[in-house]
C-alpha positions, 0 to 999 in steps of 0.5 A: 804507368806502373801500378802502386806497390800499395794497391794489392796491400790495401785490396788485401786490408779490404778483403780482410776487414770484409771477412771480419765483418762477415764473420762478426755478423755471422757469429751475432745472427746464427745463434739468433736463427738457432733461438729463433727456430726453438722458440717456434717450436716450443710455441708450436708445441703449445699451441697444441697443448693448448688445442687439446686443454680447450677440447677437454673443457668443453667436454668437462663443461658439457658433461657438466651441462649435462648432469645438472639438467640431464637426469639420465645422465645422472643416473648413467653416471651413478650407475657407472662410477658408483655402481647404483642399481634399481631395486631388483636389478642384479649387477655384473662385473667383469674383471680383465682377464690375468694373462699369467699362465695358471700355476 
């Protein structure tokens, strides 16, 4: 017995029709991966935004916390901001230094 002239046709229709299918399926999922893969990094990078948006409201609610049953620290913050002093104290500022060469 002979092999059929038609075996090695339809193993190369079989291979032809697999890679297509290959390629269709490759041409759907990899840009699916790419979406995927972005997606995961823009939540990773807001998660970590935010982390830090959570840290700087406990530290704003504490500092109010603060200044509404804190009178020290009432004073420590007119002093700083509006530059309040007590009668007979004399205050300082220090400006930065200009790094200009002198003229």
């Amino acid at each position: 017995m002979s092999q059929s002239p038609h075996r090695p046709a339809n193993a190369l229709i079989w291979a032809a029709i697999i890679v297509l299918l290959l390629a269709g399926f490759m041409a759907t999922y990899l840009p699916k991966l790419r979406e995927a893969k972005s997606l995961r990094t823009e939540k990773y990078r807001l998660d970590q935004q935010l982390h830090e948006q959570e840290l700087e409201s406990r530290r704003l609610r504490a500092k109010q916390e603060a200044l509404r049953n804190d009178p020290k620290a009432v004073e420590r913050t007119a002093r700083e901001k509006l530059g309040v002093a007590k009668p007979g104290e004399t205050i300082f500022r220090f400006e930065p230094e200009n790094n200009a060469p002198p003229r």
